[in-house]
C-alpha positions as semicolon CSV with decimal commas, in nm:
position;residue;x (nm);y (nm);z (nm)
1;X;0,000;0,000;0,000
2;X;0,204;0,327;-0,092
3;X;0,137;0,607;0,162
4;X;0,151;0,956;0,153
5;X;0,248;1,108;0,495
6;X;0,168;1,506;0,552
7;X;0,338;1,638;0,848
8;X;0,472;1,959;0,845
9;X;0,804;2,062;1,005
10;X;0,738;2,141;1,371
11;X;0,948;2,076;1,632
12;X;0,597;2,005;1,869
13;X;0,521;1,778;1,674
14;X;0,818;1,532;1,619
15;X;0,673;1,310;1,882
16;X;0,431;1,228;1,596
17;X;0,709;1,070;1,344
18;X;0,739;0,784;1,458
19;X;0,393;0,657;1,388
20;X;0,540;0,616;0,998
21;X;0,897;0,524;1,073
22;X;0,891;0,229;0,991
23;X;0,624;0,210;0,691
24;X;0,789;0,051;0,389
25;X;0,626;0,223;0,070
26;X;0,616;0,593;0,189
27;X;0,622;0,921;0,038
28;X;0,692;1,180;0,347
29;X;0,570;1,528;0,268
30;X;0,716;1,804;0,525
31;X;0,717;2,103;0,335
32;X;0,855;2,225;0,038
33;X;0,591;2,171;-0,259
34;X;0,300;2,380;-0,364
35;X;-0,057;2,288;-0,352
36;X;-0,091;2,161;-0,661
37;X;0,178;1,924;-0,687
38;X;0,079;1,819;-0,320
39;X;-0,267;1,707;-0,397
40;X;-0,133;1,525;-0,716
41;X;0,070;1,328;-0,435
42;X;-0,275;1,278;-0,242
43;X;-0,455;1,107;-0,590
44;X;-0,132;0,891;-0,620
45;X;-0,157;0,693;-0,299
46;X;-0,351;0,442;-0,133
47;X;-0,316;0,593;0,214
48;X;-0,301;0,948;0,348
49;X;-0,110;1,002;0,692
50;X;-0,208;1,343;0,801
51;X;0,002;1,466;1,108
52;X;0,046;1,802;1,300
53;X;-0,154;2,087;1,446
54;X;-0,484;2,236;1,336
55;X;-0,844;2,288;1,366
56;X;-1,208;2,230;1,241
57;X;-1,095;2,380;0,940
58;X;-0,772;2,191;0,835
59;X;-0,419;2,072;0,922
60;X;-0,185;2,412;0,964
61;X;0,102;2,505;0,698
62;X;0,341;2,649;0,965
63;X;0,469;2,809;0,698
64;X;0,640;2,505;0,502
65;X;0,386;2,478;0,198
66;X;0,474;2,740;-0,061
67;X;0,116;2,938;-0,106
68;X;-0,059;2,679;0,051
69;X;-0,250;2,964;0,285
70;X;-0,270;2,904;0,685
71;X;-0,370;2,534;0,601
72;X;-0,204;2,258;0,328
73;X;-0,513;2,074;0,425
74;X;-0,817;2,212;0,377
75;X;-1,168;2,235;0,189
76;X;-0,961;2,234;-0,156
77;X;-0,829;1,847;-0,066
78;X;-1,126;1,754;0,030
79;X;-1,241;1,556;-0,379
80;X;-0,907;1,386;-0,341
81;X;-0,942;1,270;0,007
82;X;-1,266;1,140;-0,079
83;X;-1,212;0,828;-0,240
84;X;-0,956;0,725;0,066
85;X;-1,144;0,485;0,328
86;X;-0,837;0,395;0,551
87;X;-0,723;0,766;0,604
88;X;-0,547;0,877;0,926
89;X;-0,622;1,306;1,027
90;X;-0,425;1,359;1,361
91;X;-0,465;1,711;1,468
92;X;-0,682;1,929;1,696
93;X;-1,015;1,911;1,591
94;X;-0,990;1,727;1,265
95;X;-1,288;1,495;1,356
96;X;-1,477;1,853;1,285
97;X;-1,305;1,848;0,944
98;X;-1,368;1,491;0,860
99;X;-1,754;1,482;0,989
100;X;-1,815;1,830;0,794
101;X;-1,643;1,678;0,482
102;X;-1,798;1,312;0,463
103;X;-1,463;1,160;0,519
104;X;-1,343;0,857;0,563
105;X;-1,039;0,700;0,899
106;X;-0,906;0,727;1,207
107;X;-0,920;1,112;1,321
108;X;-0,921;1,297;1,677
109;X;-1,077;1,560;1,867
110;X;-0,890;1,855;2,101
111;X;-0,561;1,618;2,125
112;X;-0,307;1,805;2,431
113;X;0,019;1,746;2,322
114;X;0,201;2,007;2,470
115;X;0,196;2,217;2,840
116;X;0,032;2,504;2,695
117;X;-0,281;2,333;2,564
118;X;-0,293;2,188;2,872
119;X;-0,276;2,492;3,076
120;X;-0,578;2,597;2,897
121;X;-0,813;2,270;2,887
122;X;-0,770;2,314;3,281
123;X;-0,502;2,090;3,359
124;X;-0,283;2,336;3,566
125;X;0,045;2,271;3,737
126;X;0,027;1,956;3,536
127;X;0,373;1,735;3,523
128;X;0,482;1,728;3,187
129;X;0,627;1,414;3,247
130;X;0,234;1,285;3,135
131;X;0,203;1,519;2,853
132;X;0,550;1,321;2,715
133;X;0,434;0,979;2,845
134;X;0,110;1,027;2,665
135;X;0,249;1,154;2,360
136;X;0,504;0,902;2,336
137;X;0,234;0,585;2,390
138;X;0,009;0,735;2,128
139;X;0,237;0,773;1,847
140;X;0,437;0,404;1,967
141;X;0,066;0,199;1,966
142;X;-0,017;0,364;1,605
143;X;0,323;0,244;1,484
144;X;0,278;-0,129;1,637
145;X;-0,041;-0,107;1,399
146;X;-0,001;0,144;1,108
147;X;-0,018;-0,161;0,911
148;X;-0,337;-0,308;0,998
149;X;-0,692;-0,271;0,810
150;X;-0,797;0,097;0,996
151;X;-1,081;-0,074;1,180
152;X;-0,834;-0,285;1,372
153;X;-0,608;-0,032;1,436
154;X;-0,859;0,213;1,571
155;X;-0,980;-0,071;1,809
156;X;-0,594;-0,095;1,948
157;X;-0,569;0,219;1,960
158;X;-0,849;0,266;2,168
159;X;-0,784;-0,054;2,438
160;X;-0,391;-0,016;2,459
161;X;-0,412;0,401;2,505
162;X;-0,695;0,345;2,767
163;X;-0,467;0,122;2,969
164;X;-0,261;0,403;3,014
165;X;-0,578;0,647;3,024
166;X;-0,678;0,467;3,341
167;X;-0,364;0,667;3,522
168;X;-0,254;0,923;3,327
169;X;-0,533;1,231;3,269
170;X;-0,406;1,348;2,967
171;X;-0,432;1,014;2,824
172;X;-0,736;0,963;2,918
173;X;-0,875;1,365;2,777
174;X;-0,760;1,285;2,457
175;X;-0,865;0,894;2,436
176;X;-1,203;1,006;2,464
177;X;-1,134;1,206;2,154
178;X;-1,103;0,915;1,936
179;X;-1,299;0,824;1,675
180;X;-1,325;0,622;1,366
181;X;-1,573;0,757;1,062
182;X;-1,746;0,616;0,744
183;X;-1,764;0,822;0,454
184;X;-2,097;0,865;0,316
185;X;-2,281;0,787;0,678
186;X;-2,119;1,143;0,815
187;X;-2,136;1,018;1,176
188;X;-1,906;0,951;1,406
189;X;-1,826;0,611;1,541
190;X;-1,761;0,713;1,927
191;X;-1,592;0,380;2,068
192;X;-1,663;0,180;2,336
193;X;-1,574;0,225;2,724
194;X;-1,236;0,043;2,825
């Protein structure tokens, strides 16, 4: 299955690259390419790996897309992403973008990744030794099963980050931000209690 992995440079986000480390027919996309060319890249592969920060309305440039806009995915992706089913969107509020869209994969909700998101969802004085752990266990049980058919990995992902959930609270905020969609249903598949 070739993949096409979006994740654009961002030292908050490096925690995130090893989730396709060790995929075998990859294309990794971290900047550098216009629009254009970028969603030519989408059309040519089975898979799209979409990794980084955001929010309802797409997965932010940070500047490494030449005139790409504040977002390299957005609205204007949205045809191309359509005919993907086993699609992975892994920023803040993509499950907004996918549900409003009709997409298809694996996406999450608010997802704290870093002290300052934190801060503001509440969590105050909070050890960033959790923020790390958490980080770290998300992107290591994705890897273990970036392979799999989506379904299977979005049911791993949901028991073996709810272990750690059950005593880490930043785990568990953004596990119940997990979700799984169906194109063409445009509903969300909420999972099931661990």
């Amino acid at each position: 299955m070739k993949t096409l992995v979006i994740h654009p440079k961002d030292p908050t986000t490096t925690f995130l690259s090893r989730i396709y480390a060790r995929l075998k027919d990859k294309t990794v996309i971290r900047g550098g390419i216009n629009k254009s060319d970028f969603q030519k890249l989408i059309e040519s592969h089975d898979r799209v790996i979409m990794l980084g920060h955001g929010s309802p309305y797409g997965l932010l440039n940070r500047g490494q897309f030449f005139e790409a806009g504040l977002y390299v995915i957005d609205e204007s992706m949205v045809t191309s992403l359509k005919n993907k089913s086993n699609s992975i969107f892994i920023w803040c509020y993509a499950d907004q973008f996918v549900r409003r869209h009709g997409l298809s994969g694996l996406c999450t909700g608010m997802f704290i990744s870093e002290a300052g998101e934190a801060d503001y969802w509440g969590f105050e004085d909070i050890d960033e030794n959790l923020i790390a752990l958490s980080n770290e266990r998300f992107s290591w049980i994705i890897s273990r099963s970036i392979n799999q058919p989506i379904e299977i990995l979005h049911r791993k992902l949901l028991y073996e980050y709810g272990l750690l959930a059950r005593t880490n609270s930043i785990a568990e905020f953004n596990h119940e931000r997990l979700y799984f969609t169906h194109s063409g249903k445009n509903e969300i598949i909420k999972k099931i209690a661990v």
